[in-house]
C-alpha positions in Angstrom: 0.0 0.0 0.0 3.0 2.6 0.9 4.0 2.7 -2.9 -0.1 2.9 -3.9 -0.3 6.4 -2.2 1.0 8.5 -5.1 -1.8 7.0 -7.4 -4.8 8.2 -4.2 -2.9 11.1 -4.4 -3.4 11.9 -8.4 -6.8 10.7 -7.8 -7.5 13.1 -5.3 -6.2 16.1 -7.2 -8.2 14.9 -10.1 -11.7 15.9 -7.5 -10.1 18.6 -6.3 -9.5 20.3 -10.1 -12.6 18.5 -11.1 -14.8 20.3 -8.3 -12.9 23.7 -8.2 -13.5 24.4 -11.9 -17.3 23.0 -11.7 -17.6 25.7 -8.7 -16.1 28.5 -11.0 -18.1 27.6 -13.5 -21.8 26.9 -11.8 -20.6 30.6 -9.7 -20.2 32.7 -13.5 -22.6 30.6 -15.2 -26.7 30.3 -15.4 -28.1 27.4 -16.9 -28.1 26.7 -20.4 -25.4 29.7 -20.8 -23.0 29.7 -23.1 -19.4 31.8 -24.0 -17.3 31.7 -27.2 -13.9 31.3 -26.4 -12.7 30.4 -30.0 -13.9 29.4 -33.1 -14.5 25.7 -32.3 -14.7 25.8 -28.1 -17.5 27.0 -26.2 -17.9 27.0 -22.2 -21.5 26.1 -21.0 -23.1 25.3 -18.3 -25.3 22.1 -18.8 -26.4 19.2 -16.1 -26.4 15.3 -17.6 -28.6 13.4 -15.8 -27.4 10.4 -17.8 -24.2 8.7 -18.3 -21.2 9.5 -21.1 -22.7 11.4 -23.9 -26.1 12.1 -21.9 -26.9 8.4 -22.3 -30.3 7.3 -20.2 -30.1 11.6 -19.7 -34.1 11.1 -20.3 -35.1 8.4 -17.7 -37.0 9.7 -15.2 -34.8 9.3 -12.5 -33.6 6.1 -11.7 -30.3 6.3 -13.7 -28.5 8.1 -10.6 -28.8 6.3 -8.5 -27.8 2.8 -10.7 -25.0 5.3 -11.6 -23.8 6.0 -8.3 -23.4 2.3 -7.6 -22.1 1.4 -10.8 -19.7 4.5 -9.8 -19.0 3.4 -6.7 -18.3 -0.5 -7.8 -16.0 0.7 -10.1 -14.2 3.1 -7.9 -13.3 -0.1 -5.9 -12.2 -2.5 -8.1 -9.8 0.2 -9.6 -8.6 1.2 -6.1 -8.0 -3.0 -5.5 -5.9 -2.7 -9.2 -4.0 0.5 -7.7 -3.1 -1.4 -4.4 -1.9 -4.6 -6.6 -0.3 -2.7 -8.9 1.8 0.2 -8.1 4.8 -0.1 -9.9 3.3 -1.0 -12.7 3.5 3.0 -13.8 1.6 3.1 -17.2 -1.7 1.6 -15.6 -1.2 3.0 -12.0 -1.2 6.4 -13.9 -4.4 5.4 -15.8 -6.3 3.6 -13.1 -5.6 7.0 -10.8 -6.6 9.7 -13.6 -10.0 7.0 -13.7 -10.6 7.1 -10.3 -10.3 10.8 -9.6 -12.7 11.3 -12.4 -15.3 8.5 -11.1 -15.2 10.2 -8.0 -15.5 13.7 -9.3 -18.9 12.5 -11.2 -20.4 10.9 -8.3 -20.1 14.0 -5.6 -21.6 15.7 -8.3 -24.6 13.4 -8.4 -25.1 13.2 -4.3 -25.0 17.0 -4.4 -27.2 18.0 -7.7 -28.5 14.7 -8.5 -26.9 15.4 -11.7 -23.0 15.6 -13.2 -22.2 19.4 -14.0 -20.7 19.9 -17.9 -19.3 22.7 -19.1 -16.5 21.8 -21.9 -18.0 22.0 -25.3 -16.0 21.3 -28.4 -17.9 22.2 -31.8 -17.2 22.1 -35.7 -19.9 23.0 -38.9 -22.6 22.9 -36.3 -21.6 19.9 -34.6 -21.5 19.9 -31.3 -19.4 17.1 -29.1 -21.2 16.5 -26.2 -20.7 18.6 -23.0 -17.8 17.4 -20.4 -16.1 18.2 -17.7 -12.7 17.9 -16.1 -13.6 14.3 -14.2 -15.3 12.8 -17.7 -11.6 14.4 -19.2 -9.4 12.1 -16.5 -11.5 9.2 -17.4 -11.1 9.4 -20.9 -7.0 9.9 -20.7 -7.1 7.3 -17.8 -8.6 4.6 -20.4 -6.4 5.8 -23.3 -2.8 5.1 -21.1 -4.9 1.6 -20.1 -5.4 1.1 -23.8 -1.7 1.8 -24.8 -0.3 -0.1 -21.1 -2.2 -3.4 -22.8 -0.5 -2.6 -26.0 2.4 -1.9 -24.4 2.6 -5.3 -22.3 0.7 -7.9 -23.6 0.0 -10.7 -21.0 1.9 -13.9 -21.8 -0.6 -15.9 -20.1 0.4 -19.6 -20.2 -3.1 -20.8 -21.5 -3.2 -24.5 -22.5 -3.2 -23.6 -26.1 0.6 -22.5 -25.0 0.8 -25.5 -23.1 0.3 -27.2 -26.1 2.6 -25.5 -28.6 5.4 -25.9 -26.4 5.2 -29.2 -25.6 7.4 -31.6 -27.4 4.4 -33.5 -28.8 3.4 -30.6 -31.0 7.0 -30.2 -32.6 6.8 -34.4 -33.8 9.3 -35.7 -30.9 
């Protein structure tokens, strides 16, 4: 656990980020409202309901709760993956950035009952959809996961392994 500390520690800076820039932004921001910044970036202030890309954003209200848990679950079994795997730096790093960004999302669902966005990339009328700085640490958190498995693929010794290696399968 001592060497696991430095990946709670990135988590919790990801909330703290996460939950000082969503209280700058619900402070200068109403509802709905929206600033240019450039040509193709936009702030506003929106509330998701739903999960990534406002999925289930329309159910009447019993996706935040199954959100929460599913949160919560997963906020666990990444903190067990942190604990077990510390030095392994590449997915430590990702499995921290995911953590703080898990946990960013849920405070924002016990206190609003919704996840405050406010990052809003568009192009010829097409918006993305609305993030913030937790959804952000998720998304880079999965991308080093991503490039950590194809990085270091598992040799798992599966019996198909077994198999090839044995002197059977080479005619002796």
């Amino acid at each position: 656990m001592r060497s696991a500390w430095r990946w709670f520690a990135l988590a919790a800076l990801v909330v703290l980020a996460d939950q000082l820039v969503k209280a700058v932004v619900l402070r200068h921001f109403a509802p709905g409202e929206s600033r240019e910044l450039t040509g193709f970036f936009n702030m506003v202030l929106v509330f998701n309901k739903g999960a990534a890309f406002s999925f289930l954003a329309q159910a009447p209200g019993w996706q935040a709760p199954l959100l929460t848990g599913f949160a919560l679950v997963a906020a666990v079994v990444v903190s067990v993956l942190i604990i077990r795997n510390p030095q392994k730096k590449l997915l430590a790093l990702g499995l921290g950035l995911i953590l703080g960004g898990a946990i960013g999302n849920v405070i924002d669902r016990l206190r609003f009952g919704h996840v405050v966005d406010f990052f809003d990339f568009h192009a010829l009328g097409w918006h993305f959809p609305a993030f913030n700085v937790a959804d952000s640490a998720i998304t880079v958190g999965v991308a080093l996961l991503v490039l950590d498995i194809l990085r270091n693929p598992q040799m798992d010794e599966s019996p198909k392994a077994e198999i090839a290696a044995s002197p059977a399968a080479h005619g002796e």
